[in-house]
DRENPALUM-545197 format. One record per residue (C-alpha): x, y, z; residue in one letter. Coordinates in steps of 0.001 Angstrom, whole numbers, plus 500000, padded with zeros to 6 digits. Each point is the difference from the previous one (the first is absolute). Example, Ala and Ser with C-alpha at 12.3 -4.5 7.8 and 13.67 -1.06 7.14 Angstrom:
BEGIN
<xx:512300 | yy:495500 | zz:507800 | residuo:A>;
<xx:501370 | yy:503440 | zz:499340 | residuo:S>;
//
This chain:
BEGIN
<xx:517978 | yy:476539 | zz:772309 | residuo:X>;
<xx:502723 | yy:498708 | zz:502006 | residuo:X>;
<xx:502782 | yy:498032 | zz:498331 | residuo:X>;
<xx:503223 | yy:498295 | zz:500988 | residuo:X>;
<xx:503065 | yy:501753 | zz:498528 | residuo:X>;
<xx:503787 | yy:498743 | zz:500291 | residuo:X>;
<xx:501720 | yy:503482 | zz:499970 | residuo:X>;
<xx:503653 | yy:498562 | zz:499583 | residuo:X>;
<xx:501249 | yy:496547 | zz:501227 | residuo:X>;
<xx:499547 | yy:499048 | zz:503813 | residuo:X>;
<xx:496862 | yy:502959 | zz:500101 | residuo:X>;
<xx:496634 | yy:499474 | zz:499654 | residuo:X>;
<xx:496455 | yy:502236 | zz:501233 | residuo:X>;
<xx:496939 | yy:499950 | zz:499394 | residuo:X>;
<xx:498842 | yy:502660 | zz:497893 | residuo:X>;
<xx:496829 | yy:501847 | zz:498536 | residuo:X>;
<xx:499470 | yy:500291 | zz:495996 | residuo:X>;
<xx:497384 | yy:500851 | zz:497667 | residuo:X>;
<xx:497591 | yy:497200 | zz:499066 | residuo:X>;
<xx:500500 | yy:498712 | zz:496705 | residuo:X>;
<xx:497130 | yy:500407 | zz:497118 | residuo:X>;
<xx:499288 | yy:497412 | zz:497548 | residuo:X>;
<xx:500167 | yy:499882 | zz:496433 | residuo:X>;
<xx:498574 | yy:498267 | zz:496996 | residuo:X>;
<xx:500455 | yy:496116 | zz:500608 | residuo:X>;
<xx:501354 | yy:500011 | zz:503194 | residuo:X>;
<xx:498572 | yy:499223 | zz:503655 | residuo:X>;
<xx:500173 | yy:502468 | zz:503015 | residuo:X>;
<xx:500699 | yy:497435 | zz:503063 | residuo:X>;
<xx:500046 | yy:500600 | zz:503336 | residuo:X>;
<xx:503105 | yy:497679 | zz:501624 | residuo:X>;
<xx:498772 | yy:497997 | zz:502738 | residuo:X>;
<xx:503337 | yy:498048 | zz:500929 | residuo:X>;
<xx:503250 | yy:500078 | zz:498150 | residuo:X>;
<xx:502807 | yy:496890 | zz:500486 | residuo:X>;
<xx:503984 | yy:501242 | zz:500767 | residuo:X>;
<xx:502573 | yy:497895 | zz:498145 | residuo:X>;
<xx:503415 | yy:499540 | zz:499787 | residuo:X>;
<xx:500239 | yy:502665 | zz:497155 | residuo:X>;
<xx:498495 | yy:502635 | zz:502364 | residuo:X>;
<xx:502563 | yy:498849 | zz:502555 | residuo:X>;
<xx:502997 | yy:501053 | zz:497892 | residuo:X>;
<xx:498385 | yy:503473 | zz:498521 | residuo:X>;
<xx:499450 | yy:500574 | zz:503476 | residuo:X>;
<xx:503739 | yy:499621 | zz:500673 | residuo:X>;
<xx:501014 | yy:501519 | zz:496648 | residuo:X>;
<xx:501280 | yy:497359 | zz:498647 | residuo:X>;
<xx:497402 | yy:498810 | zz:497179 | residuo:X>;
<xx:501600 | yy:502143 | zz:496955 | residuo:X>;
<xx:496991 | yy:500186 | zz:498053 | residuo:X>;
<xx:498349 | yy:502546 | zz:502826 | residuo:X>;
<xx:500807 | yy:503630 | zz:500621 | residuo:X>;
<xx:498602 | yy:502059 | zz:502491 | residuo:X>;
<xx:497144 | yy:501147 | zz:501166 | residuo:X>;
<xx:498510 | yy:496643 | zz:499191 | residuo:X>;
<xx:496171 | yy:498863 | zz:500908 | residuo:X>;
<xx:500704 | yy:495690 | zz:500873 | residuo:X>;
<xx:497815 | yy:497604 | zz:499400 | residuo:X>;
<xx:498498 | yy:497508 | zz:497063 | residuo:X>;
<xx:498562 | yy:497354 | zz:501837 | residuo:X>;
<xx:496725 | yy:500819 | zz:500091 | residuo:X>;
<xx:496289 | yy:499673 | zz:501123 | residuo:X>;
<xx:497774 | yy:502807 | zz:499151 | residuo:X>;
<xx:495970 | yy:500485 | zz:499679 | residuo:X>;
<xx:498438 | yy:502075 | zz:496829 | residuo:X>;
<xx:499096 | yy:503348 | zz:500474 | residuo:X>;
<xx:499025 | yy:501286 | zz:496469 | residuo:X>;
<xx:500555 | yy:497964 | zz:496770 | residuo:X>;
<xx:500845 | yy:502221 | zz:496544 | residuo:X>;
<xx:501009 | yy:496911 | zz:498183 | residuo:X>;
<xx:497322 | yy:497576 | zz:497769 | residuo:X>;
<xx:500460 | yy:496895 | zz:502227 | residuo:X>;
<xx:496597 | yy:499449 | zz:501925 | residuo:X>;
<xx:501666 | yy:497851 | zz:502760 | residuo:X>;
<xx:501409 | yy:502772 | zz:501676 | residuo:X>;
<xx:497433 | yy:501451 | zz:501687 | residuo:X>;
<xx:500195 | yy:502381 | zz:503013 | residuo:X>;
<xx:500801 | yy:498243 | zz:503372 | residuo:X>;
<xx:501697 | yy:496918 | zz:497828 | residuo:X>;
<xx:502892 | yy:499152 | zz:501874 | residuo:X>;
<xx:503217 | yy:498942 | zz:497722 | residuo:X>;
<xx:503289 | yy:499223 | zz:499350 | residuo:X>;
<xx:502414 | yy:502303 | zz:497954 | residuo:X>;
<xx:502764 | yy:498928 | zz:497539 | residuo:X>;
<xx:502772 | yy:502830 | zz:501051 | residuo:X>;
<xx:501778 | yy:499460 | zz:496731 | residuo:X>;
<xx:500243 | yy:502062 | zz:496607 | residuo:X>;
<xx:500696 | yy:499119 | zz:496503 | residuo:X>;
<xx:500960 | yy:502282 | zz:497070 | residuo:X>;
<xx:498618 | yy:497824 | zz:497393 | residuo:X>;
<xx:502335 | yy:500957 | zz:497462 | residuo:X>;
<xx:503746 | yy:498162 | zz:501592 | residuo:X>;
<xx:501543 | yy:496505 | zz:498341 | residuo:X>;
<xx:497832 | yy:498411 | zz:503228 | residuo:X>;
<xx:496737 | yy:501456 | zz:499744 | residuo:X>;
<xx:500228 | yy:499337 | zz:496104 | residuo:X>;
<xx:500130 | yy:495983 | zz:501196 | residuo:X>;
<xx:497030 | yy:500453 | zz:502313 | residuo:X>;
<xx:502724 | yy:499963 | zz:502868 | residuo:X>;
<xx:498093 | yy:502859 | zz:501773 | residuo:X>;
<xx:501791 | yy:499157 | zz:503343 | residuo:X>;
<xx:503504 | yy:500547 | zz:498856 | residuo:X>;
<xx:499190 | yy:503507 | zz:498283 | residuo:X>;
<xx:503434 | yy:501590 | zz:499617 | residuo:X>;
<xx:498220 | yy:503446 | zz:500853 | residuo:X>;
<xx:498109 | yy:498205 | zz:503323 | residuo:X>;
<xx:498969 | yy:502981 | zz:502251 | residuo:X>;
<xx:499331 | yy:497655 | zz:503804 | residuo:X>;
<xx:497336 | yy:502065 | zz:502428 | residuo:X>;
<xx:502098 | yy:500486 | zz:502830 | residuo:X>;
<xx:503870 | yy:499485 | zz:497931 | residuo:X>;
<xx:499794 | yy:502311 | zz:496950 | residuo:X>;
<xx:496932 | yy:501928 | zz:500935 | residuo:X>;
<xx:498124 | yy:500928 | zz:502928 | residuo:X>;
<xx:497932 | yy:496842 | zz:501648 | residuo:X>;
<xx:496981 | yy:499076 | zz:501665 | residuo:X>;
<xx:500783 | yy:501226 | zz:504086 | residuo:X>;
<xx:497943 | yy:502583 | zz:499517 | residuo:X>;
<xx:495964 | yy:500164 | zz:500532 | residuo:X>;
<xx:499010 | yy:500455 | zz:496263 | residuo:X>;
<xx:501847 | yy:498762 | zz:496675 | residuo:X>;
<xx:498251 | yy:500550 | zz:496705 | residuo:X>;
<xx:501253 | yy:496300 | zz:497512 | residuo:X>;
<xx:499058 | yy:499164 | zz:497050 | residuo:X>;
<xx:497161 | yy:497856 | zz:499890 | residuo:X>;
<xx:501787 | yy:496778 | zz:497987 | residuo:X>;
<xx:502132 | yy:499504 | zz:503123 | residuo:X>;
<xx:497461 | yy:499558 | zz:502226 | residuo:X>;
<xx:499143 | yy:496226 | zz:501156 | residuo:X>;
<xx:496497 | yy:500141 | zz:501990 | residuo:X>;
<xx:499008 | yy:497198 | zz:502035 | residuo:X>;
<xx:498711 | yy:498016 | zz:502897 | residuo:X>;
<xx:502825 | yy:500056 | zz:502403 | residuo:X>;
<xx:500416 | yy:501964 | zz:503684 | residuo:X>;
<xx:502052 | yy:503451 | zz:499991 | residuo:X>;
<xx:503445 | yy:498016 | zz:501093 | residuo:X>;
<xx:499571 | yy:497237 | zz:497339 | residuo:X>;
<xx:499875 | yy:502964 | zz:497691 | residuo:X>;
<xx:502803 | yy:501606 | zz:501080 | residuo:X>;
<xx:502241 | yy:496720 | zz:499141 | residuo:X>;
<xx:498835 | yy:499240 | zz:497047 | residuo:X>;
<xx:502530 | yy:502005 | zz:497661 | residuo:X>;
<xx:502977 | yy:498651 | zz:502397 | residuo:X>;
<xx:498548 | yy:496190 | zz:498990 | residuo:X>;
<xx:500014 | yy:500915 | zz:496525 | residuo:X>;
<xx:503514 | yy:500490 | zz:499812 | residuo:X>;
<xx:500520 | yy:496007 | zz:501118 | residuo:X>;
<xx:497609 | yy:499013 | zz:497403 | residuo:X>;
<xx:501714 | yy:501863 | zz:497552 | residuo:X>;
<xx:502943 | yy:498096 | zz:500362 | residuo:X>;
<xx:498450 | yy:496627 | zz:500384 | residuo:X>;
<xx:498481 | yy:500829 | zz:496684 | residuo:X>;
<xx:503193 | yy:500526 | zz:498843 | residuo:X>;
<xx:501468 | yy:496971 | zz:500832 | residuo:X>;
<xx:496909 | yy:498028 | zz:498225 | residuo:X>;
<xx:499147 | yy:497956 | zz:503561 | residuo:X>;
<xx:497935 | yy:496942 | zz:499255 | residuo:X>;
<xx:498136 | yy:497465 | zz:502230 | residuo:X>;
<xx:502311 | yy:497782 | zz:501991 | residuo:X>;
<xx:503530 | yy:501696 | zz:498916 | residuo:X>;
<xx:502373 | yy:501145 | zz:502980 | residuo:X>;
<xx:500145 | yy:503687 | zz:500619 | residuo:X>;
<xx:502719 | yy:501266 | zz:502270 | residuo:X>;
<xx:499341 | yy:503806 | zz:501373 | residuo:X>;
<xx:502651 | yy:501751 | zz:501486 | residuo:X>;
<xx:498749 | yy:502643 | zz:502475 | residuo:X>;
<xx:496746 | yy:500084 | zz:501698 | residuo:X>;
<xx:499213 | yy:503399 | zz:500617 | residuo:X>;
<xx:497384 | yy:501776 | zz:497749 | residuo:X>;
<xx:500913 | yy:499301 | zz:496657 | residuo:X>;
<xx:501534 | yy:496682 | zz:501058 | residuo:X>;
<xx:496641 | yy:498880 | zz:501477 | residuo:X>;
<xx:497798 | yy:500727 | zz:496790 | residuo:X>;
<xx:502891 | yy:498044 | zz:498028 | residuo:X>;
<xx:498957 | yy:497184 | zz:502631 | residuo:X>;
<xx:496682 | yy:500178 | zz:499810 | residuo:X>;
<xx:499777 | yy:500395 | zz:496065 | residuo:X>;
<xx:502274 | yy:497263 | zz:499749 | residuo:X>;
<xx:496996 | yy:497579 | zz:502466 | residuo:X>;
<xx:497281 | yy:501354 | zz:497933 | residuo:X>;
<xx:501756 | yy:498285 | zz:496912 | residuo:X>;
<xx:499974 | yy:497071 | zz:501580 | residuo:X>;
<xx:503756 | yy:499711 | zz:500507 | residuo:X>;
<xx:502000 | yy:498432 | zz:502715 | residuo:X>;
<xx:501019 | yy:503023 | zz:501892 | residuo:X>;
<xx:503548 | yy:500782 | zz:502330 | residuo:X>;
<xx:500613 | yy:502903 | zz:501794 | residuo:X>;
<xx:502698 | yy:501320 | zz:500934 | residuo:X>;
<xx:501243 | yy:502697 | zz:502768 | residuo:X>;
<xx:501924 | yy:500425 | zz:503308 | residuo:X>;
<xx:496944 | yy:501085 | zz:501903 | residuo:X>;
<xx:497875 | yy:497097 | zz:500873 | residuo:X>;
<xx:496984 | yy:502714 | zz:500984 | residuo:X>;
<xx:499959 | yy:500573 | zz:496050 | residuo:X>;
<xx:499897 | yy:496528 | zz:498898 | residuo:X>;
<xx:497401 | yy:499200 | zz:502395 | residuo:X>;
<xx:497919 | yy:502226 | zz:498013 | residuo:X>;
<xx:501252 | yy:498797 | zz:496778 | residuo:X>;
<xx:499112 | yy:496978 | zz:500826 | residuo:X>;
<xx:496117 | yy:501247 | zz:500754 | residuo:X>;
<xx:500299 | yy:501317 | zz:496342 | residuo:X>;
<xx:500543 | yy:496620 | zz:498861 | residuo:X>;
<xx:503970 | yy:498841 | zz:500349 | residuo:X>;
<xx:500406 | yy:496473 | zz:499790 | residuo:X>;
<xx:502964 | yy:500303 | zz:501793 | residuo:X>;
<xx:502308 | yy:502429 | zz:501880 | residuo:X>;
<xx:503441 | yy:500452 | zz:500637 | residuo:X>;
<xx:501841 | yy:502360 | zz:502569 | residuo:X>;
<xx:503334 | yy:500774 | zz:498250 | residuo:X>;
<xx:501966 | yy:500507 | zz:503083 | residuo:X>;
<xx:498677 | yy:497076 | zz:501538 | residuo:X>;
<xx:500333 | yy:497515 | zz:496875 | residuo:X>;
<xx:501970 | yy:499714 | zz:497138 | residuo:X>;
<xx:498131 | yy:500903 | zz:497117 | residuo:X>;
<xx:501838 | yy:497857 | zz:497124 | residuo:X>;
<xx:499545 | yy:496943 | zz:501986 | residuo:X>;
<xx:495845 | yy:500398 | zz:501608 | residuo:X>;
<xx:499475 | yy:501067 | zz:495662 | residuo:X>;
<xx:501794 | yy:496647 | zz:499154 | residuo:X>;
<xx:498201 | yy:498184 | zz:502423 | residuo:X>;
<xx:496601 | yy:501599 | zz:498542 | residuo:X>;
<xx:500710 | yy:499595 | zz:496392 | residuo:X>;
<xx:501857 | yy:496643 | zz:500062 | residuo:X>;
<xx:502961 | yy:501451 | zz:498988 | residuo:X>;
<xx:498417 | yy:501682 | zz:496691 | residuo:X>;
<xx:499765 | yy:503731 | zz:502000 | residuo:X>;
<xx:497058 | yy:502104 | zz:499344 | residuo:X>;
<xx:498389 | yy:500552 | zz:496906 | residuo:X>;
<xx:499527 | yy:503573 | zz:500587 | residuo:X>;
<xx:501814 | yy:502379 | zz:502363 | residuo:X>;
<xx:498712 | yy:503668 | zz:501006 | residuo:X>;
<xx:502505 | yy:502450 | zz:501461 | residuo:X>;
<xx:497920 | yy:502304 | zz:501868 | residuo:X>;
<xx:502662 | yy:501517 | zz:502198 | residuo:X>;
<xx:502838 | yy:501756 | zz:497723 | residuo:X>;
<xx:503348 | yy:498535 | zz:501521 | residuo:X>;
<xx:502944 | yy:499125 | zz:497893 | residuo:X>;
<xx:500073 | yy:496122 | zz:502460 | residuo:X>;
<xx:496160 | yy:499586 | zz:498901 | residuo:X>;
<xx:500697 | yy:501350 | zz:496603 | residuo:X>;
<xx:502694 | yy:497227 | zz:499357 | residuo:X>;
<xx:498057 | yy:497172 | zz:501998 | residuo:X>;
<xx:497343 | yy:500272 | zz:497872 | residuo:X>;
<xx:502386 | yy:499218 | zz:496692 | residuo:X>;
<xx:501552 | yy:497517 | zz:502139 | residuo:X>;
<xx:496825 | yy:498069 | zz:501582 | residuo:X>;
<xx:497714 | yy:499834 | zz:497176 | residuo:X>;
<xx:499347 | yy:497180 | zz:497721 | residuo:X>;
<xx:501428 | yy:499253 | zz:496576 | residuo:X>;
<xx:497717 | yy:501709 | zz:497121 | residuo:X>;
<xx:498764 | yy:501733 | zz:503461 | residuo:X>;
<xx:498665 | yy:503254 | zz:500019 | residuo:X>;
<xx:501344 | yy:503286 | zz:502202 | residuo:X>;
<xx:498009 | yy:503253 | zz:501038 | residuo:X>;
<xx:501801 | yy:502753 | zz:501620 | residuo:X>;
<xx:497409 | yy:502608 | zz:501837 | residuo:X>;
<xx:502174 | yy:501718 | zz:501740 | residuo:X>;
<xx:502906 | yy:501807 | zz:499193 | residuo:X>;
<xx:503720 | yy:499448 | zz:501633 | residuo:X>;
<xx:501574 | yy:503323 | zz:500852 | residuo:X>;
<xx:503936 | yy:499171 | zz:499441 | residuo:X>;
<xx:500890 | yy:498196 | zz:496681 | residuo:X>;
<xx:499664 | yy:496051 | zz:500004 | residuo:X>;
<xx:502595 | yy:497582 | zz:498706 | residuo:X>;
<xx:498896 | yy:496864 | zz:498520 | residuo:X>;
<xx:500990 | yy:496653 | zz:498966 | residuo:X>;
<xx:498808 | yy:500416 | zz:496498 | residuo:X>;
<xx:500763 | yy:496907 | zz:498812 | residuo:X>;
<xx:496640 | yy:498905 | zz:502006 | residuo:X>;
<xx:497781 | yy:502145 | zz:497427 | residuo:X>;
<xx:501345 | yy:497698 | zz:497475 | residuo:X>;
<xx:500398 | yy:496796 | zz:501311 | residuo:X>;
<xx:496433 | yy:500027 | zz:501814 | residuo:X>;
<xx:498370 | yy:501641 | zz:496858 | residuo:X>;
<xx:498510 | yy:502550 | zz:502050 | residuo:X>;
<xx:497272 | yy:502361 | zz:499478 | residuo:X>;
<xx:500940 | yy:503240 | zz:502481 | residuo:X>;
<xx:496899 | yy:502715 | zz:499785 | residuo:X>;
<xx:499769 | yy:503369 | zz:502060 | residuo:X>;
<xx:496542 | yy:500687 | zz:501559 | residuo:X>;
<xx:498903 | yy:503879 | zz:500311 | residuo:X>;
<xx:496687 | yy:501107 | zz:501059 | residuo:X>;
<xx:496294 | yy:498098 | zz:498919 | residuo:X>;
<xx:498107 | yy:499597 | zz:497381 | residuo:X>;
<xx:495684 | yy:500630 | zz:500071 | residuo:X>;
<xx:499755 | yy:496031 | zz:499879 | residuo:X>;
<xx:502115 | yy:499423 | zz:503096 | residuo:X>;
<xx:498142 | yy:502662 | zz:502090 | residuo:X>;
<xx:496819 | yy:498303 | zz:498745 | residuo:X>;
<xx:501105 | yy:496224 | zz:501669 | residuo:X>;
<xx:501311 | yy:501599 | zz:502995 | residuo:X>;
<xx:496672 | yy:501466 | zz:500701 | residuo:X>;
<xx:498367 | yy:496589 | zz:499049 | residuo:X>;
<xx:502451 | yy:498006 | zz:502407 | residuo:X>;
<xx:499107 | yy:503005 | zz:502823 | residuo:X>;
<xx:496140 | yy:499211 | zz:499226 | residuo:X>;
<xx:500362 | yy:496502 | zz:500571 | residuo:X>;
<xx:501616 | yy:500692 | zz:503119 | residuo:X>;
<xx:503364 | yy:498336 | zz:499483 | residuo:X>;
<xx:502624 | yy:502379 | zz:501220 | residuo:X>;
<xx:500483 | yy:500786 | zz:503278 | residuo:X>;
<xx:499174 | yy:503603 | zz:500598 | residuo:X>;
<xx:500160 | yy:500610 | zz:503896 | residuo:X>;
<xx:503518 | yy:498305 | zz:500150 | residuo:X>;
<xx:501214 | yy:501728 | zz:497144 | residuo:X>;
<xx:499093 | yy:503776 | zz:501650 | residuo:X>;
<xx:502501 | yy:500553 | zz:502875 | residuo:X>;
<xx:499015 | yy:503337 | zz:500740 | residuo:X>;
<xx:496440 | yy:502482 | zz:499009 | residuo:X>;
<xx:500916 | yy:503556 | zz:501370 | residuo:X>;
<xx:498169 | yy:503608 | zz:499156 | residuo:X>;
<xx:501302 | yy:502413 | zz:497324 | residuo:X>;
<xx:501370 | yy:502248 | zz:503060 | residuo:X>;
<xx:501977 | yy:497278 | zz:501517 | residuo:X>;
<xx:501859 | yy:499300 | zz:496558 | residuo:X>;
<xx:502955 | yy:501971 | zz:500167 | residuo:X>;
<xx:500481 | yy:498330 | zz:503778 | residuo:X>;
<xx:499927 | yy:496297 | zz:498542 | residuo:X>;
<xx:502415 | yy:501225 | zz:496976 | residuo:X>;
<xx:503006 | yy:500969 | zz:502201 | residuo:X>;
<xx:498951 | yy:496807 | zz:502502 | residuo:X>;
<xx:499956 | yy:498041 | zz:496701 | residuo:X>;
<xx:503668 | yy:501416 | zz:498960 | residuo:X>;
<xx:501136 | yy:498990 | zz:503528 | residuo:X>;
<xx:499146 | yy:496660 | zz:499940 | residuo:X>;
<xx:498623 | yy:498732 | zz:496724 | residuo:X>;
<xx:499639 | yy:496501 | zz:501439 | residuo:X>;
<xx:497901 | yy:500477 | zz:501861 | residuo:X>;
<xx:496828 | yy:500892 | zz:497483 | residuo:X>;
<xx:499138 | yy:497420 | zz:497144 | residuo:X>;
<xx:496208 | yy:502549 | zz:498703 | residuo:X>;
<xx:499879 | yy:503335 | zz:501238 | residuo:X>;
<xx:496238 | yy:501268 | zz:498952 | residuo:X>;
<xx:499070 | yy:503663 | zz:500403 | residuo:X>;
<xx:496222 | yy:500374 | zz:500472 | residuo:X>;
<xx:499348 | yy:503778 | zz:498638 | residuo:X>;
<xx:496609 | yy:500599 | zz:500629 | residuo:X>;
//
């Protein structure tokens, strides 16, 4: 079977591997499209330390059933599905809470082991989602989850103000999590392509950072009060400290991503405001289960979200145009078959 393999960062071919045999309680799938992220990005460029190389990307995926060994009766042959690309050890301080997602021992598809850019994957069976959506809704479901996830975090009720920072993938299922609570959703970027789309996936409102002031339009939106929640879905020590700094007393912070240099804070804030401050790693089965409900009632939007579809052969092409000029894709999909 042929497979995408990063060799060592900046070099990527497509390559041919044995199939992969199924065993007791997992699925053999056949991957029909496969969704690039900003994860694959930096293993591509070596600098995501959790990969070494050779390295097989990819964990957002869409796949149809070849052969079932597992119990479950849903997953019949020719089911297409989504795949959870995470692992859990079931025996770490996390998975002991139930905290599956944060496993200490977490093995990604595509980070710590080899992923899903390949024609065949054997999975097992419990993190497979089946269901009633097209081949590129599939593919970005386990991206979504990640939002929800941290919306879930932060508790979101109906009509509380959620502030998102960063509308690219992850960013975007914070967004639309955040409207399919019921909240009053902002989001927030420099690109006003992205919060166009955000705003399809339910923003209330939008604000262009380098066109606005973002203190002042979340005043104006909150009557002073700032935002109940805030979502930091971008990992940059200025977002990092505007969420402390924007969000409501008693208010409630999520950090998704993850700042690269050290951040200095004003920590008096934590006190003062009575803060709650939560990280947000991965998804849990219930948030891949609403994302596929909010996909089945149609209210993301799919075609705007997907910049790009290109063929397994044409991969290692949009990788290095990717590195060149990563503004210039929001969804990279991969169709393998």
């Amino acid at each position: 079977m042929k497979a995408l393999v990063m060799s060592q960062p900046g070099q990527a071919s497509v390559e041919s591997l044995d199939e992969p045999k199924a065993k007791d309680g997992e699925v053999l799938l056949k991957v029909r499209m496969v969704g690039l992220c900003g994860s694959d990005l930096n293993s591509f460029r070596g600098s995501n330390p959790l990969v070494s190389f050779p390295r097989i990307p990819g964990h957002e995926i869409a796949g149809t059933v070849v052969e079932n060994k597992s119990d479950n009766p849903e997953l019949k042959p020719g089911t297409n599905v989504a795949v959870s690309p995470y692992s859990n050890c079931g025996t770490c301080a996390a998975c002991r809470r139930g905290r599956t997602n944060a496993c200490q021992f977490n093995q990604t598809l595509g980070v710590q082991r080899d992923g899903a850019l390949t024609e065949f994957i054997t999975v097992g069976a419990h993190r497979v989602y089946p269901a009633k959506l097209s081949l590129r809704e599939l593919c970005l479901v386990e991206p979504l989850t990640v939002g929800f996830h941290a919306v879930a975090r932060g508790r979101v009720t109906r009509n509380e103000v959620v502030a998102i920072f960063g509308c690219g993938g992850v960013g975007l299922g914070a967004v639309a999590a955040a409207s399919f609570e019921g909240a009053n959703t902002i989001a927030i970027d420099v690109d006003d392509k992205k919060l166009a789309i955000a705003r399809k996936a339910g923003a209330a409102h939008a604000i262009n950072a380098r066109q606005q002031s973002v203190p002042e339009k979340l005043a104006e939106l909150t009557n002073g009060l700032g935002p109940d929640v805030v979502v930091e879905a971008i990992g940059s020590p200025e977002t990092f400290r505007s969420a402390i700094e924007l969000v409501a007393f008693t208010g409630r912070v999520v950090y998704i991503g993850y700042a690269k240099k050290p951040v200095e804070y004003e920590t008096r804030l934590f006190v003062q405001k009575e803060l709650d401050i939560m990280g947000s790693r991965n998804a849990m089965p219930e948030d891949f289960r609403k994302v596929i409900q909010m996909l089945e009632d149609h209210r993301f939007p799919v075609d705007d979200a997907i910049t790009k579809v290109v063929a397994l052969e044409q991969a290692p092409a949009i990788l290095r145009a990717w590195q060149e000029n990563p503004a210039a894709f929001t969804k990279i999909v991969v169709a393998v078959d």
